[in-house]
Biopython code that builds the backbone (N, CA, C, O; Angstrom):
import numpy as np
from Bio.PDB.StructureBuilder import StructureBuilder

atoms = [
    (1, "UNK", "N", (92.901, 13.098, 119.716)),
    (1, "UNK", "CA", (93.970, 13.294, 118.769)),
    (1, "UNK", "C", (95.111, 12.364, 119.131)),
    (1, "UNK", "O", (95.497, 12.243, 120.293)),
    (2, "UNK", "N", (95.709, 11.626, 117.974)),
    (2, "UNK", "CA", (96.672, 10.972, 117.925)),
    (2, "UNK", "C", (98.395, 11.594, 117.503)),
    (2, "UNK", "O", (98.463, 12.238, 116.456)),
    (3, "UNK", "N", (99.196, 11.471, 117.992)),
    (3, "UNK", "CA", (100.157, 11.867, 117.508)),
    (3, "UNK", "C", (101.622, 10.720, 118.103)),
    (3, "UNK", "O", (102.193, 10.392, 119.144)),
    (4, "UNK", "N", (101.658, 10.498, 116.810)),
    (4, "UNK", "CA", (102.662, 9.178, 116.614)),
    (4, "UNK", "C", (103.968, 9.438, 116.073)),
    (4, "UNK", "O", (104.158, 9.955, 114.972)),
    (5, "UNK", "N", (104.756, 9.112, 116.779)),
    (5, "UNK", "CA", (106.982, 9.387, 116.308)),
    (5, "UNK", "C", (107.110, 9.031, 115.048)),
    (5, "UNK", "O", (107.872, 9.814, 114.482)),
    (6, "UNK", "N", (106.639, 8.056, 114.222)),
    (6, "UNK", "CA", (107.016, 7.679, 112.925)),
    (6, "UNK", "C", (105.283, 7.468, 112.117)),
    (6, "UNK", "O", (104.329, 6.885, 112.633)),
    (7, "UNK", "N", (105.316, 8.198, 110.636)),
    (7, "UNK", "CA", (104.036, 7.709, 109.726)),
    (7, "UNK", "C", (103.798, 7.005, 108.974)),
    (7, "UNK", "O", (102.945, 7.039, 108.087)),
    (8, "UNK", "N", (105.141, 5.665, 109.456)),
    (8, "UNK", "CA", (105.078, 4.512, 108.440)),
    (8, "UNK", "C", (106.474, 3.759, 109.184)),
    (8, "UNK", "O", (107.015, 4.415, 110.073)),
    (9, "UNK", "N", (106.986, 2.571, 108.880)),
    (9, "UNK", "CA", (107.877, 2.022, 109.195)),
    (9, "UNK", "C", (109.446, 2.875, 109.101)),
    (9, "UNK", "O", (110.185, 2.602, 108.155)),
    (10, "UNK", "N", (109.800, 3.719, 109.951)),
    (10, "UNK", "CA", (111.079, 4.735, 109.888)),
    (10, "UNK", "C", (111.749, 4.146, 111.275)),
    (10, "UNK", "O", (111.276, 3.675, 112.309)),
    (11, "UNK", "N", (113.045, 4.395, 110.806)),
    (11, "UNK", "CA", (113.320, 4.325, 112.213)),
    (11, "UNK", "C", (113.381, 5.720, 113.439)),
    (11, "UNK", "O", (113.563, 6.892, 113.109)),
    (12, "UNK", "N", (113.189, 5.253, 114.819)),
    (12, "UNK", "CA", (113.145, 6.040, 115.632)),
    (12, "UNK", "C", (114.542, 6.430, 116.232)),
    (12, "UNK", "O", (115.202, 5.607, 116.868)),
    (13, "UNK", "N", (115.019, 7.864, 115.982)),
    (13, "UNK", "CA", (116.361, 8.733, 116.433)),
    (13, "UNK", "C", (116.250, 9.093, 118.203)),
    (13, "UNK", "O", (115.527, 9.932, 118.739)),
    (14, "UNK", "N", (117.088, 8.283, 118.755)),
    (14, "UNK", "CA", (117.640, 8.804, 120.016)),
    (14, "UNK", "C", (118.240, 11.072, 119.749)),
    (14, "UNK", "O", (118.654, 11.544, 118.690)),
    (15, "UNK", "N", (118.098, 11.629, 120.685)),
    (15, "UNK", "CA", (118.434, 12.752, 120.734)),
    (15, "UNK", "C", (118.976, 12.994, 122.173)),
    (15, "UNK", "O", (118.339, 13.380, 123.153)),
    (16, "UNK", "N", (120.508, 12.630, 122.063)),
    (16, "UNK", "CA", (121.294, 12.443, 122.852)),
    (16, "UNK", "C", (121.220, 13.974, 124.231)),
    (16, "UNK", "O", (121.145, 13.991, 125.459)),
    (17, "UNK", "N", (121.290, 15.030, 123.171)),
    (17, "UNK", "CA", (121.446, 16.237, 123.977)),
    (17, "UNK", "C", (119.786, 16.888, 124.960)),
    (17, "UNK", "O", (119.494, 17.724, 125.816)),
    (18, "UNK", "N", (119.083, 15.777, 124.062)),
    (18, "UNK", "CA", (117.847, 16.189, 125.445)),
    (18, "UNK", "C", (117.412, 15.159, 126.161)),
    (18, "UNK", "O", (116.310, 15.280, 126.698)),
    (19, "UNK", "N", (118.015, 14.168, 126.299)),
    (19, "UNK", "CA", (117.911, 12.651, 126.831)),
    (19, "UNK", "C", (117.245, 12.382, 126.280)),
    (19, "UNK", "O", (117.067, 13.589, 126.118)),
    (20, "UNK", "N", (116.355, 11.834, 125.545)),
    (20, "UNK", "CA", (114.928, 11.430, 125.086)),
    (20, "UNK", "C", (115.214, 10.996, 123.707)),
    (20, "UNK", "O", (116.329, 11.136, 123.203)),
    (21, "UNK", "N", (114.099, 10.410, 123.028)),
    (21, "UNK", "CA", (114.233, 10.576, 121.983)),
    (21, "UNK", "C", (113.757, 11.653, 121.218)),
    (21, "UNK", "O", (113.318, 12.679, 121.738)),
    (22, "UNK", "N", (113.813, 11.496, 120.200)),
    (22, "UNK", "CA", (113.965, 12.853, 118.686)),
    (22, "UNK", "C", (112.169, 13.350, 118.944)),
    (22, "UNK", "O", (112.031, 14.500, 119.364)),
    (23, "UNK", "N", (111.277, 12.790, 118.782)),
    (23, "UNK", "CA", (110.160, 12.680, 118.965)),
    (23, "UNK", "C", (109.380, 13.437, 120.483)),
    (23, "UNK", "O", (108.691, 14.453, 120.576)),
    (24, "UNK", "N", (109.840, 12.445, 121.550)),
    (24, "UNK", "CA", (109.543, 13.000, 122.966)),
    (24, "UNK", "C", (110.102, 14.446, 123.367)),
    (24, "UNK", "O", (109.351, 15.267, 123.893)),
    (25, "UNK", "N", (111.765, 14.797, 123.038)),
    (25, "UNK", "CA", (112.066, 15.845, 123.008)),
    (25, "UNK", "C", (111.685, 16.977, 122.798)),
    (25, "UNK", "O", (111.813, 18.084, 123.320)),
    (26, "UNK", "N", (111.108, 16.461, 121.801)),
    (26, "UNK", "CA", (110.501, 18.340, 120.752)),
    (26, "UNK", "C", (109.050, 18.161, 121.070)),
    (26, "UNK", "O", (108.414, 19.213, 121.000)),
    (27, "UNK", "N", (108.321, 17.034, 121.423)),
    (27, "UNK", "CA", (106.909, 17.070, 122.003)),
    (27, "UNK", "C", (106.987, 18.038, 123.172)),
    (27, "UNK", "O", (106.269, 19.017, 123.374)),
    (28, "UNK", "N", (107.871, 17.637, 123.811)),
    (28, "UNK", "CA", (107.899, 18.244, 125.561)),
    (28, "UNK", "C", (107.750, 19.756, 125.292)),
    (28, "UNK", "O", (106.810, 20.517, 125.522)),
    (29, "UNK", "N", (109.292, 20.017, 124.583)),
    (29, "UNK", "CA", (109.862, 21.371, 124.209)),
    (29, "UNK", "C", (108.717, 21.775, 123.935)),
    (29, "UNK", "O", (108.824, 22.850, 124.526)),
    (30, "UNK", "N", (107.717, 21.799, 123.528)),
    (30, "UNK", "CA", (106.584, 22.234, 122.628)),
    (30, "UNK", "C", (105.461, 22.492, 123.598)),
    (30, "UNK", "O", (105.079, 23.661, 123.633)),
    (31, "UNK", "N", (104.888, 21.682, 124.348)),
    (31, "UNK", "CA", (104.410, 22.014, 125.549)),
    (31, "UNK", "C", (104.946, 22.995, 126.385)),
    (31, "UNK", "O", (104.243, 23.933, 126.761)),
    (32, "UNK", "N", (106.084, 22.883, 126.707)),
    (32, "UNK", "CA", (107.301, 23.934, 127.544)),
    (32, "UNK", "C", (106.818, 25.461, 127.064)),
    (32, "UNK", "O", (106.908, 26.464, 127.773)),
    (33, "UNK", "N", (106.254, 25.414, 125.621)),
    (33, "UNK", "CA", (105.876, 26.883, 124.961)),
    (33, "UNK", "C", (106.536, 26.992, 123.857)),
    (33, "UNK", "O", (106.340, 28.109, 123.379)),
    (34, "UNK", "N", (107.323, 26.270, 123.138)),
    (34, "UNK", "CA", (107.616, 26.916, 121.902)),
    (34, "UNK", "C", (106.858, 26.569, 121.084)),
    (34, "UNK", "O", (106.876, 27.200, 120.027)),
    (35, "UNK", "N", (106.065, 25.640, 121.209)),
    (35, "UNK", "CA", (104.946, 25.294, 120.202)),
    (35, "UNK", "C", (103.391, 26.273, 120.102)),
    (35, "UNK", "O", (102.458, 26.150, 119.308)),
    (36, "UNK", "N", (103.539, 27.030, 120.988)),
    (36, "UNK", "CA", (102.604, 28.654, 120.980)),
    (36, "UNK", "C", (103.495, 29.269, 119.618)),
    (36, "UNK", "O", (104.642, 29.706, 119.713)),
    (37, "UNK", "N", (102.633, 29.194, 118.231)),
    (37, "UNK", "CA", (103.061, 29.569, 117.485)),
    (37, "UNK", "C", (102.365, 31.056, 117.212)),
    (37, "UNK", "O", (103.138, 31.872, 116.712)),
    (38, "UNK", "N", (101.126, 31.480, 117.451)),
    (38, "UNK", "CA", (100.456, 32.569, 117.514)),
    (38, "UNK", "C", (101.156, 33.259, 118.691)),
    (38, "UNK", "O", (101.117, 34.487, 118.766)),
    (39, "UNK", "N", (101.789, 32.531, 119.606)),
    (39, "UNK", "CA", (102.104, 34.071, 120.887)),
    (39, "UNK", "C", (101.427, 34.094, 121.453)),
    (39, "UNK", "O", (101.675, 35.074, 122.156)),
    (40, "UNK", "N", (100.134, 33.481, 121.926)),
    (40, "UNK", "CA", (98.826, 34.031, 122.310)),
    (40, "UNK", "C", (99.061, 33.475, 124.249)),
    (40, "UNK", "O", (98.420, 33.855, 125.228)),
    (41, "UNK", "N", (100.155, 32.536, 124.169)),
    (41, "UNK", "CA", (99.943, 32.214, 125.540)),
    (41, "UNK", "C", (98.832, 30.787, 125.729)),
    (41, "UNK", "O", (98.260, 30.344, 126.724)),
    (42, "UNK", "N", (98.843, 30.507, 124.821)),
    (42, "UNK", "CA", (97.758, 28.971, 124.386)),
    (42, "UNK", "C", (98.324, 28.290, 123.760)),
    (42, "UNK", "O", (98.611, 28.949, 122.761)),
    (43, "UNK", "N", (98.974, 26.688, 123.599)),
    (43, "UNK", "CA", (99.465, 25.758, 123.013)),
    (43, "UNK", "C", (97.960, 25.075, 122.941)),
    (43, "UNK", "O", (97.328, 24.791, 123.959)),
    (44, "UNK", "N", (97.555, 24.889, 121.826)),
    (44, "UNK", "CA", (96.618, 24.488, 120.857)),
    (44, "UNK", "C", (97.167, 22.943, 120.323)),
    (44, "UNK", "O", (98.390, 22.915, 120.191)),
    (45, "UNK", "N", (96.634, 21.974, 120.078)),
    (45, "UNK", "CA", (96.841, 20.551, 119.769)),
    (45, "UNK", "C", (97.451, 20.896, 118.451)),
    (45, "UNK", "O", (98.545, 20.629, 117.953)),
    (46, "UNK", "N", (96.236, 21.685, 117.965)),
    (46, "UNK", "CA", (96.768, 21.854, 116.125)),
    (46, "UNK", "C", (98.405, 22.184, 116.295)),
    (46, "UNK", "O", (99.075, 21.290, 115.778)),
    (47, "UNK", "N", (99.326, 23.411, 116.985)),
    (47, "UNK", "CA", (100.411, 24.001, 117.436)),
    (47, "UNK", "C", (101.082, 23.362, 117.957)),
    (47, "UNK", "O", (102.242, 23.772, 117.973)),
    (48, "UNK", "N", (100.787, 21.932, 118.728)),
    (48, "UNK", "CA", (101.682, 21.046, 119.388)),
    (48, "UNK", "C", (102.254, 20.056, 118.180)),
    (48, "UNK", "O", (103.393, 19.622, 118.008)),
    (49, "UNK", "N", (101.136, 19.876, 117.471)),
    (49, "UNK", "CA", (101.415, 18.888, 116.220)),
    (49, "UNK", "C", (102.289, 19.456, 114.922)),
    (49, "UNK", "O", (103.098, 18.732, 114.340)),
    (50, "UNK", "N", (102.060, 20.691, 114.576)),
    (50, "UNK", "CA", (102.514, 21.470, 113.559)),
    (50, "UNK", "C", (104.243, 21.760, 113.811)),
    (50, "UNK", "O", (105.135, 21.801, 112.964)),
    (51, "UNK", "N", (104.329, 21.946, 115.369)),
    (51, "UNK", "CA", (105.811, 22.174, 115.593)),
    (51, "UNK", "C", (106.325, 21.042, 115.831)),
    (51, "UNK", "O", (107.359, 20.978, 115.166)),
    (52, "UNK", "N", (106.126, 19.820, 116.599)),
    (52, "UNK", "CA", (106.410, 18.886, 116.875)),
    (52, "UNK", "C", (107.364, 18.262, 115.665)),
    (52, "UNK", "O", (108.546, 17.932, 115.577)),
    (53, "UNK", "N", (106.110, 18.280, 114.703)),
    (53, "UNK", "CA", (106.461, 17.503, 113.176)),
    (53, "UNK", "C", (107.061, 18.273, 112.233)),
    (53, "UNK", "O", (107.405, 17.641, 111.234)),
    (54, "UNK", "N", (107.284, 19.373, 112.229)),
    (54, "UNK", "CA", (108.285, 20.481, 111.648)),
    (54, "UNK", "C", (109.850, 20.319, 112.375)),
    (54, "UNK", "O", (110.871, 20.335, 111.689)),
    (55, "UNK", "N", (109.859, 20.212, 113.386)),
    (55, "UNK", "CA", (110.966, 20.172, 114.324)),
    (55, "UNK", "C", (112.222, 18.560, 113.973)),
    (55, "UNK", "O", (113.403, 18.440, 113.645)),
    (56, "UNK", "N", (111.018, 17.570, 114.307)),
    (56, "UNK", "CA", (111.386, 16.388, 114.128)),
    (56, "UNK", "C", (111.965, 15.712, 112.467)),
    (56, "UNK", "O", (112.802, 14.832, 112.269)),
    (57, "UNK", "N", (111.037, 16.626, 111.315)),
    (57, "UNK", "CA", (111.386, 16.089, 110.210)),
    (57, "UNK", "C", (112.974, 16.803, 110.224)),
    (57, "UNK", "O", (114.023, 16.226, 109.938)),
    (58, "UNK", "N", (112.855, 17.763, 110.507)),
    (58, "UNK", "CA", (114.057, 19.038, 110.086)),
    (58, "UNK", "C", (115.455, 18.744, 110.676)),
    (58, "UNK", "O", (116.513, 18.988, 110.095)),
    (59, "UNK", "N", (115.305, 18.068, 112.169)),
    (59, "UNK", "CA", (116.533, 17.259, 112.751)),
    (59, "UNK", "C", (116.770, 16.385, 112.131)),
    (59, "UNK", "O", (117.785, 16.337, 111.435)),
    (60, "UNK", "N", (115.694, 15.215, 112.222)),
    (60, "UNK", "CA", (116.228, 13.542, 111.623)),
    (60, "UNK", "C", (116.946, 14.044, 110.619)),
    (60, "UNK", "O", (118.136, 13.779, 110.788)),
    (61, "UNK", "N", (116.671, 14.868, 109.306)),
    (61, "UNK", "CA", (117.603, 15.042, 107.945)),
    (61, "UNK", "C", (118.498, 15.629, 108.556)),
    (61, "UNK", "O", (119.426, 14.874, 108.267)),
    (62, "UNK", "N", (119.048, 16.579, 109.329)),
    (62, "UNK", "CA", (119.755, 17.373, 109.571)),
    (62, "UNK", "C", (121.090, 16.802, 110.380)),
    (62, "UNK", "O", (122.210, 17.248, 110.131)),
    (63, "UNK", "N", (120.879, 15.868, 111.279)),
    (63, "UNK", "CA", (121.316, 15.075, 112.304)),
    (63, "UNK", "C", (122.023, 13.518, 111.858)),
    (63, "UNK", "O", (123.131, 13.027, 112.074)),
    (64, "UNK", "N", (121.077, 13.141, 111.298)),
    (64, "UNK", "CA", (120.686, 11.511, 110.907)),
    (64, "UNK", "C", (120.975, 11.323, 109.338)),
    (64, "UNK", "O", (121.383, 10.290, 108.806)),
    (65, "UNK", "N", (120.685, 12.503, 108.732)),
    (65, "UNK", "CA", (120.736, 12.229, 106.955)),
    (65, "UNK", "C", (119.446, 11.022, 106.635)),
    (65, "UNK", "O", (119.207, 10.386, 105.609)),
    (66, "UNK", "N", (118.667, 11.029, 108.170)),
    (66, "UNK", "CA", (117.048, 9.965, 107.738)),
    (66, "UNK", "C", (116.281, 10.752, 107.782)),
    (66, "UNK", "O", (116.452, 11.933, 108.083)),
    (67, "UNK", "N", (114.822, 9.952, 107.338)),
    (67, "UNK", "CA", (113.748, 10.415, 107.565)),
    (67, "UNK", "C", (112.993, 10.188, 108.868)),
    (67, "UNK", "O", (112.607, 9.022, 108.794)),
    (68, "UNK", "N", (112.647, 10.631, 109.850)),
    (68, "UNK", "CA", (111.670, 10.498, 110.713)),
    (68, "UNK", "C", (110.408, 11.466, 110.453)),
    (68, "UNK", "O", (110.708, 12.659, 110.397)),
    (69, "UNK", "N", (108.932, 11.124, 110.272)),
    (69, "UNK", "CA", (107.981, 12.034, 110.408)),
    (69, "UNK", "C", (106.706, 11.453, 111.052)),
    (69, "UNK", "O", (105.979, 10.500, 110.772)),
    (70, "UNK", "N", (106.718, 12.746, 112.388)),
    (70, "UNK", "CA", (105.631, 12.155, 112.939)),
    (70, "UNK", "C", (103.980, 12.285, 112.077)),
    (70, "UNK", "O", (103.762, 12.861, 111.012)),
    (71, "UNK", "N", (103.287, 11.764, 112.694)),
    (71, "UNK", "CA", (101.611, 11.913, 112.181)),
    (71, "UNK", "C", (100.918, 12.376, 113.085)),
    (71, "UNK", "O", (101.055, 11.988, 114.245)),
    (72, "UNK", "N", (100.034, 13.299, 112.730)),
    (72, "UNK", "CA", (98.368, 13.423, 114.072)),
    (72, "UNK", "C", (97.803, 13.174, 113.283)),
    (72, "UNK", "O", (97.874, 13.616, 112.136)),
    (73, "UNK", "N", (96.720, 11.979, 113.949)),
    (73, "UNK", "CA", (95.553, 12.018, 113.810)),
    (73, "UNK", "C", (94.437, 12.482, 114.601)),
    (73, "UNK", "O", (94.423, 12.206, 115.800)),
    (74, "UNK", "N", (93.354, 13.258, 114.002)),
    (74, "UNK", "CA", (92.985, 13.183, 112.714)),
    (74, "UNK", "C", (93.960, 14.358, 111.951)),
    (74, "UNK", "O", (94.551, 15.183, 112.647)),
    (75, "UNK", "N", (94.050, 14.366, 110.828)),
    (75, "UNK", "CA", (94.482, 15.711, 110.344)),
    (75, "UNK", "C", (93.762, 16.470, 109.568)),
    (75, "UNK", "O", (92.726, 15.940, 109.165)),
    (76, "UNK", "N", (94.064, 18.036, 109.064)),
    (76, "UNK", "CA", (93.388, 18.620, 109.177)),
    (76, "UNK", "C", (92.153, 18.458, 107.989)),
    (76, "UNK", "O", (92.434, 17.704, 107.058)),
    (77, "UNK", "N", (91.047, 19.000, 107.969)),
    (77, "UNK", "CA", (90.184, 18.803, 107.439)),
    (77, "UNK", "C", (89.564, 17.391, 107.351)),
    (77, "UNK", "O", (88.861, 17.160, 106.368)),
    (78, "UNK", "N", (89.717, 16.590, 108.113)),
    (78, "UNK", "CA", (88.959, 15.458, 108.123)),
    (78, "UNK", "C", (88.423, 15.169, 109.492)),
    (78, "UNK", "O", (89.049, 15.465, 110.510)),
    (79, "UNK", "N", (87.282, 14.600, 109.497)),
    (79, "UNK", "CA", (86.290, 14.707, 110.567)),
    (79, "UNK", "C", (86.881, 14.563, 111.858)),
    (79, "UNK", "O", (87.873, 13.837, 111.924)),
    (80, "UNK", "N", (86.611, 14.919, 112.530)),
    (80, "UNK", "CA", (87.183, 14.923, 114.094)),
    (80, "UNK", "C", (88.539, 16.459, 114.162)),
    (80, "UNK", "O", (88.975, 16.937, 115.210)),
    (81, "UNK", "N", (88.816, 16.789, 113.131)),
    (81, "UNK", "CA", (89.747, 17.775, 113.063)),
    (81, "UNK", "C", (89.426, 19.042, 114.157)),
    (81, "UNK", "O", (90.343, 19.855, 114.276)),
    (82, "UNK", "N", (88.483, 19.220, 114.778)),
    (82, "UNK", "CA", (88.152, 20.106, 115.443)),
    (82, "UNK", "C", (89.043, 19.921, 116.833)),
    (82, "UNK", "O", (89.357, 20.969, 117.397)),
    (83, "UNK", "N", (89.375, 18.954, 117.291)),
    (83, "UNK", "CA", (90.245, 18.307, 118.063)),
    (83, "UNK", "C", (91.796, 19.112, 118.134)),
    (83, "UNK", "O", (92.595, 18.934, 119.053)),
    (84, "UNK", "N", (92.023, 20.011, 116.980)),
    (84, "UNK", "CA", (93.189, 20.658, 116.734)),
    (84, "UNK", "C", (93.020, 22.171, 117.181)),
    (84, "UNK", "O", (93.930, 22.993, 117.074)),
    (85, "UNK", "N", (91.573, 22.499, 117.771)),
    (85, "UNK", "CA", (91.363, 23.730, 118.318)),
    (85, "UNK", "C", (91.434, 23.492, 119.855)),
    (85, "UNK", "O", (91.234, 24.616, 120.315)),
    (86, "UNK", "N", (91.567, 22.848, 120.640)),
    (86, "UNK", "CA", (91.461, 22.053, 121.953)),
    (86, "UNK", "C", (93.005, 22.852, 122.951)),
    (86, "UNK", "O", (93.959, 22.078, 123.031)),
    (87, "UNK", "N", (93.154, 23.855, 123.439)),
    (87, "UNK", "CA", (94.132, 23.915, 124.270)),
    (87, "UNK", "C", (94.521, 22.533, 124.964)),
    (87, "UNK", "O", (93.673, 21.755, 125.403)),
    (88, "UNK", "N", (95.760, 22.335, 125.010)),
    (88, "UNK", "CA", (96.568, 21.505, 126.020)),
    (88, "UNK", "C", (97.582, 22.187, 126.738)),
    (88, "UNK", "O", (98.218, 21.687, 127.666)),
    (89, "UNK", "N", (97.753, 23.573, 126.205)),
    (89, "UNK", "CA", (98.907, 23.617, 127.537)),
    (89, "UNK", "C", (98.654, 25.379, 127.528)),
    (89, "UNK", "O", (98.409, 26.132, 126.586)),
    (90, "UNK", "N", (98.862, 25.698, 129.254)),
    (90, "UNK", "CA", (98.789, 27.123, 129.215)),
    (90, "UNK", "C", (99.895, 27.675, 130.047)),
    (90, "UNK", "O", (100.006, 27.377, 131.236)),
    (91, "UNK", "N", (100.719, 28.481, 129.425)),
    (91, "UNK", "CA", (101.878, 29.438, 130.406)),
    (91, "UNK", "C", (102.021, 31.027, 130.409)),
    (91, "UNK", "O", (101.347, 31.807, 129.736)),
    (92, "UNK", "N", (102.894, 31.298, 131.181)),
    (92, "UNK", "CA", (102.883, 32.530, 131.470)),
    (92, "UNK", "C", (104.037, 33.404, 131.074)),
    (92, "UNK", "O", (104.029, 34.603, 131.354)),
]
sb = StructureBuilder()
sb.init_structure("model")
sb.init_model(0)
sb.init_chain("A")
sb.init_seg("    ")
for serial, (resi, resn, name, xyz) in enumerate(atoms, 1):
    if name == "N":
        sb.init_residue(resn, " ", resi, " ")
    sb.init_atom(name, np.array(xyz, "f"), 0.0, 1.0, " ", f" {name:<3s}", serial, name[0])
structure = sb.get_structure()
């Protein structure tokens, strides 16, 4: 699985208050556990991507008055999509 800061030529937002940029920030955060959207105690690829790119569109407008939106590939329903059931991160 691919997951890329911009899904076409956008520009990329610095996010001053988490050092990082707009993108890396809310990736991390998301791993960290807020991207466990079921609760279950499993960050799921599909859940890393879904919050990631919910997070990121919702600042850039919010912040920036731009667009930033990240992409995963593959997405859903197209071959390789199974890739979005794959734990990457587990906490307690």
């Amino acid at each position: 699985m691919w997951m890329i800061g911009n899904r076409s030529v956008q520009e990329s937002h610095t996010y001053d208050p988490g050092q990082h940029g707009l993108f890396a920030y809310q990736w991390l955060k998301g791993l960290g556990g807020a991207a466990d959207l079921d609760k279950d105690g499993t960050i799921l690829a599909g859940e890393l991507c879904a919050y990631t790119k919910g997070q990121v569109i919702k600042l850039s407008q919010e912040q920036y008055g731009l667009e930033q939106e990240p992409l995963c590939i593959p997405g859903p329903g197209h071959e390789g999509a199974t890739v979005r059931l794959q734990p990457v991160a587990r906490f307690k």
